[in-house]
DRENSEGU-772358 format. One record per residue (C-alpha): residue number from 1; chain; x, y, z. Coordinates in Angstrom, 1 decimal. Layout:
N
> n, chain, xx, yy, zz
> NUM, A, X, Y, Z
...
This chain:
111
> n, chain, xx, yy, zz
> 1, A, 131.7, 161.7, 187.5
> 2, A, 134.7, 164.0, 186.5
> 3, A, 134.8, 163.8, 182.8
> 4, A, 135.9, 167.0, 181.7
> 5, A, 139.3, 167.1, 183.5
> 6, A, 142.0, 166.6, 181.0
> 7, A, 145.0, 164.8, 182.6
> 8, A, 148.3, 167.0, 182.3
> 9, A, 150.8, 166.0, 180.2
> 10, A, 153.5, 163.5, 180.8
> 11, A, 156.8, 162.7, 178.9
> 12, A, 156.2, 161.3, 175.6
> 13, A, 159.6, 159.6, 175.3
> 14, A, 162.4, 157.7, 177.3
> 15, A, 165.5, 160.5, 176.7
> 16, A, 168.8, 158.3, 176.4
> 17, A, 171.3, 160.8, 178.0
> 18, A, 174.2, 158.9, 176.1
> 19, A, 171.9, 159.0, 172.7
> 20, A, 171.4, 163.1, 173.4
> 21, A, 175.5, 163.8, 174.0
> 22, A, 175.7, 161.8, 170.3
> 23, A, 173.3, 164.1, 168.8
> 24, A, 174.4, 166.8, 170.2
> 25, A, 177.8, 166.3, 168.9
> 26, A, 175.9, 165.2, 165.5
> 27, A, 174.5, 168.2, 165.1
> 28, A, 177.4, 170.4, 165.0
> 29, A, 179.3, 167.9, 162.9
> 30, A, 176.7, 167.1, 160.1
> 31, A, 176.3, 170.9, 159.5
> 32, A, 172.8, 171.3, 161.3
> 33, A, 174.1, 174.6, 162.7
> 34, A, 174.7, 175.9, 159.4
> 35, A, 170.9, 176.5, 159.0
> 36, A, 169.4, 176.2, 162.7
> 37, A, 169.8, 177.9, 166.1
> 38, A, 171.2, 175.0, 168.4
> 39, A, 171.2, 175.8, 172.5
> 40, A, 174.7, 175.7, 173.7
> 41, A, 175.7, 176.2, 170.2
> 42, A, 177.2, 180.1, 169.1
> 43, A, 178.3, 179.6, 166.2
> 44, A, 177.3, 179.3, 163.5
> 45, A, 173.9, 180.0, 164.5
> 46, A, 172.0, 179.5, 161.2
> 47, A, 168.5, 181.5, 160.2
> 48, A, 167.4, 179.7, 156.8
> 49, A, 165.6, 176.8, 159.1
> 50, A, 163.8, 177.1, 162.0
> 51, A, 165.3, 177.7, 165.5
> 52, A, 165.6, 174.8, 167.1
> 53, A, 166.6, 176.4, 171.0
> 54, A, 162.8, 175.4, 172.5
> 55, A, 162.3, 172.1, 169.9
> 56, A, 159.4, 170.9, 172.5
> 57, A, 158.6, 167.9, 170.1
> 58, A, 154.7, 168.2, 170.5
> 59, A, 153.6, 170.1, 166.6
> 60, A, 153.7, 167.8, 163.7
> 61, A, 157.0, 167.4, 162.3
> 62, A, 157.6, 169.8, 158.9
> 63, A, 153.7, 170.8, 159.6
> 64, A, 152.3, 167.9, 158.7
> 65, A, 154.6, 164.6, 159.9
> 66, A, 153.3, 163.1, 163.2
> 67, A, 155.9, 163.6, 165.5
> 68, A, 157.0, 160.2, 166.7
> 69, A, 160.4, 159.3, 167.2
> 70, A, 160.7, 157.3, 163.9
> 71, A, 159.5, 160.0, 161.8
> 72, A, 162.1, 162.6, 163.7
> 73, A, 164.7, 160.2, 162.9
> 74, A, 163.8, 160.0, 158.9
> 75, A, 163.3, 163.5, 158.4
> 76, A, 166.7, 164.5, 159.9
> 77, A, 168.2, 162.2, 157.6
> 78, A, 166.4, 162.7, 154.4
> 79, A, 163.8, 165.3, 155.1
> 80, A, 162.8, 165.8, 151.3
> 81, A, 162.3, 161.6, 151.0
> 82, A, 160.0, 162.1, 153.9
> 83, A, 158.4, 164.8, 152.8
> 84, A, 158.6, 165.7, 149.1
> 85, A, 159.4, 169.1, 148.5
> 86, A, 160.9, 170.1, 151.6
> 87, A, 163.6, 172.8, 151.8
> 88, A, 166.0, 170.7, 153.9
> 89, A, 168.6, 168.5, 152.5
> 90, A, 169.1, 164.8, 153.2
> 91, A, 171.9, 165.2, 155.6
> 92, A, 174.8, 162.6, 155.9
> 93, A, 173.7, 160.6, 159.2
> 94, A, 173.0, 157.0, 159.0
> 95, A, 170.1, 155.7, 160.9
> 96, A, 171.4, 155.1, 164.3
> 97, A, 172.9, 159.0, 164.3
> 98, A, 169.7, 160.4, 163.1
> 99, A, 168.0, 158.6, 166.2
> 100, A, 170.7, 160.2, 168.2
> 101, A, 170.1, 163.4, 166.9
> 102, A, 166.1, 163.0, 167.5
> 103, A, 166.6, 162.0, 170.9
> 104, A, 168.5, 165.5, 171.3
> 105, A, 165.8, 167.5, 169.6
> 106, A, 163.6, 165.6, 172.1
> 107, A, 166.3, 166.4, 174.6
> 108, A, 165.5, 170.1, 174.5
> 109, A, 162.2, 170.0, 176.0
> 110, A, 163.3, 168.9, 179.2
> 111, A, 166.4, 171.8, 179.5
C-alpha cells in the first residue's frame, strides 16, 4: 500500500492561447503596467503592485481569495468589490476581458 506518495502536480487550467494574446494586449491597454512588472513588457514596468513576471497562479489570490479562474477574473476587474479594502482599483475591463487577462496571468506559469 503506497499511501504517502503525493501525485505531482498537473495543470490546473485549460490556457486558451487566443484568450492569453487578448490579455496580454489587455494588460498593457487597461494600464496594468502602470503598477505591475509584466514579462515581455519594458515599459512601464510599475513597483506599487506586485510583480507579476512568475504569476504561477497556485497562492490565494490577494492572500486570502481562492485562486480559481472566476475569482482571477473578478479581482482584475474590481479588486476592492472582491476584496474590501484592497489597494488596487477597479480597472476598466468588462467581464469577458478580465477572463482574458486571467487566462494570461495563468499563461505565465507555463513560459
Amino acid at each position: 500500500m503506497t499511501t504517502a506518495c503525493k501525485q505531482p502536480p498537473q495543470t490546473r487550467h485549460d490556457l486558451d492561447e487566443a484568450a492569453i494574446e487578448r490579455g496580454s494586449r489587455l494588460v498593457a491597454e487597461a494600464g496594468c503596467t502602470a503598477c505591475h512588472a509584466f514579462p515581455g513588457i519594458g515599459w512601464p514596468r510599475g513597483l506599487a503592485g506586485p510583480s507579476l513576471l512568475t504569476f504561477d497562479g497556485r497562492g490565494p489570490i490577494a492572500g486570502t481569495l481562492p485562486n480559481t479562474p472566476a475569482n482571477l477574473a473578478a479581482f482584475v476587474r474590481n479588486a476592492p468589490a472582491t476584496k474590501p479594502g484592497s489597494p488596487m482599483p477597479a480597472m476598466p475591463l468588462s467581464r469577458s476581458e478580465a477572463r482574458d487577462v486571467a487566462a494570461y496571468l495563468y499563461g505565465i506559469a507555463d513560459d
